[in-house]
Every structure is written in C-alpha cells, then in structure tokens.
Residue, then its C-alpha position, 0 to 999 in steps of 0.5 A: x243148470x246150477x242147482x242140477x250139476x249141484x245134485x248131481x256132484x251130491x248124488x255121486x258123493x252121496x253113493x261114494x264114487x270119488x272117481x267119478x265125481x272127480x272125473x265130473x268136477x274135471x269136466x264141469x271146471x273144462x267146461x266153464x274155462x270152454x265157456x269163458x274162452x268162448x265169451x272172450x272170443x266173442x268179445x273180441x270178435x265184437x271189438x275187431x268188428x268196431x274196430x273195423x267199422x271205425x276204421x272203414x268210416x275214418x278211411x271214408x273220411x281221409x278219401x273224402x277230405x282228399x277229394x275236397x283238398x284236390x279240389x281246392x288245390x285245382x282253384x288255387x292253381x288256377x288262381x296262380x295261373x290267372x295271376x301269371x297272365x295279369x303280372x305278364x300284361x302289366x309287365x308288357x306295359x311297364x316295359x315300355x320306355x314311355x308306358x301308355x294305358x290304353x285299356x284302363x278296364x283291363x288294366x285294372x282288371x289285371x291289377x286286381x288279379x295280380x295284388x297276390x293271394x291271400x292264404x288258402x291252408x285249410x287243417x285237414x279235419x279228419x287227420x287232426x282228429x285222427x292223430x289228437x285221438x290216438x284213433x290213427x291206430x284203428x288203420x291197420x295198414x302201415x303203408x296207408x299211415x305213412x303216406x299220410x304222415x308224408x302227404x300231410x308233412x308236406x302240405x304243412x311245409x308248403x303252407x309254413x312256406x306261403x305264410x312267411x315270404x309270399x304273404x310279406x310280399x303280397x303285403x308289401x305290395x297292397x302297402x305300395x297301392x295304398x300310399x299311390x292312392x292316398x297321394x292322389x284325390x282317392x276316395x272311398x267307391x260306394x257302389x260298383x262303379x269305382x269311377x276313381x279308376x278312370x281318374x287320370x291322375x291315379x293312373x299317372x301315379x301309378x306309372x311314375x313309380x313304375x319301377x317300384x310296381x315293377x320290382x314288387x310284380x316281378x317278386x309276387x309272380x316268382x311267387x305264383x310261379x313256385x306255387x304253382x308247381x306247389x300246387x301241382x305236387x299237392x295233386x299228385x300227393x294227395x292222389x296217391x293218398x287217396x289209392x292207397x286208402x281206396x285199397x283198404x277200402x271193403 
C-alpha cells in the first residue's frame, strides 16, 4: 500500500501536475489523521470495554460481600438476643432476697451464654481492595460510592465501638468467673461431663457474690441491648447498599 501511493505521488510529480499531487498529499495526511483517530477510538472503546467488565465483576463482589455481612449480622443478633434471655433468667434468680439454683443444667447453660460476645468485626475484602487500589474509580455511579463509604463508616464505628467498652466488659466479667473458681476446689474438665458444675460449693460461691455478678450481668446486657439494635441498623444499611449496586448491575 505504501510502495503504491509512493508511485503514485512519483507519476504526478513526474508529469508536473503540482496540483494534483497536492491535492493527493492532502488527502493521503487526512487519510492517515482518519486512521489514527479510528485506531484510537477503537483503543478507547476496548478500555471502556475493560473498564466496565472490572467494574461489573467488583459490583458482583461488593453485592456478595453484603450478602455474606448480612448473614452474619442476622447470627450475631441472634447471639445478643440468646444473651438477653440468659442475663434475663440469671437476673430472676439473683433477685430473689435468699437466691436458690433449682435447675443447675439451665443455670449454667444460661451462664454460659451470658459471659459476652467476643469480637465478630470481619474487614470487608473487596472494599479494602477497592479503596488501597485506587480501582473504586472504575464505579461510575457517585450515588453507589457514597452509600458505600457511609455504609462501611459506619460498621467501623460500631465495630471501634465494641472493641473499647463491651470487650472491657466481657472482660471483666470472665475475671470475676475465674477468681470465684479458683476459690473454690475448681480443677480443669477433661471431658464433657464438666462434673465441677454440680459442685455445690462453686455454686454457693457464686451466689454470695451475687451483687458483683449482678452488677457485671446487668453492664453486659445493656451492652446486648445496644448492640442489638446495632445490628439491626447494619441490616438495614448493608441492604440498601446492595440496591444501589444491584441498579448498576447489566
């Protein structure tokens, strides 16, 4: 193709019409601009093409992580409601003026339950990826990104939250439960049968320090209470996430 337009401006030259060659040097330079603009579209349309296969794959992602937060935040509440009922029963009893265990399986079944959660924050992957990145920019819808940031700003808060006053809690309360043990004939259960939680003096120990179990109870169950309806918030916000990224969905 080159050799022939090169003959070509040779045979106009060589037969002296100037203007004509000029007029074909015009044309061949629009010719080559038409061809690198054509080049660059198509250039640029592959981009935007991988640009909006990675941004369908990540909103894929985002809406699956939601799924998977959800799910977690619907067992974690569950926990704190279990919690509630056992602090609720344990309260029952301690509120008696001359406290009695009648059923020591449910008592320390509810004991158990009510000690306190340990911490459940898990980072979120995909938008920690996102954001170390610099990728979050392949998300072209501005309404989508900030209900992320919000939604995920908010998780953190709660989750800065748990970690500094309801972890100290728990805390002190698993200290209580281990000094009451250690004062009494407490040893180690090597199988299931935990036959130290019939002895009777671990129990009496543990109703004369009624008001301290009572007092710690009471903080771990606020605690429950609060988080609870953290949890419930979470569900909500991580729901309307996932529609907004399901509306940029192809």
């Amino acid at each position: 193709m080159v050799k022939l337009f090169s003959n070509i401006r040779k045979q106009l030259l060589g037969a002296g019409k100037m203007g004509k060659y000029l007029k074909y040097a015009i044309g061949e330079i629009i010719l080559v601009v038409i061809g690198i603009l054509i080049a660059l579209q198509i250039n640029n349309w592959n981009i935007e093409n991988s640009n909006s296969a990675q941004e369908q794959a990540y909103l894929k992602r985002l809406i699956q992580e939601l799924d998977d937060e959800m799910a977690s935040y619907t067992r974690i509440k569950e926990n704190f409601t279990n919690q509630q009922q056992a602090i609720n029963a344990l309260l029952a009893i301690w509120n008696e003026p001359n406290p009695i265990i009648r059923d020591t399986t449910s008592f320390w079944r509810n004991f158990s339950r009510a000690t306190g959660a340990g911490p459940w924050y898990q980072e979120p992957v995909t938008w920690t990826q996102l954001i170390q990145s610099g990728e979050l920019k392949l998300i072209k819808d501005q309404e989508a990104i900030e209900t992320l940031f919000k939604h995920y700003g908010f998780l953190t808060r709660v989750a800065a939250n748990f970690s500094e006053y309801p972890t100290q809690t728990t805390s002190d309360m698993r200290k209580l439960t281990a000094v009451t043990y250690s004062e009494t004939n407490f040893s180690i259960p090597t199988d299931d049968n935990r036959p130290m939680r019939s002895n009777p003096e671990l129990l009496g120990k543990i109703l004369s320090k009624k008001k301290e179990f009572k007092a710690l109870f009471v903080r771990v169950g606020i605690v429950a209470t609060f988080h609870k309806r953290q949890m419930e918030s979470l569900l909500e916000s991580a729901e309307n996430a996932k529609m907004v990224l399901k509306t940029n969905l192809l």
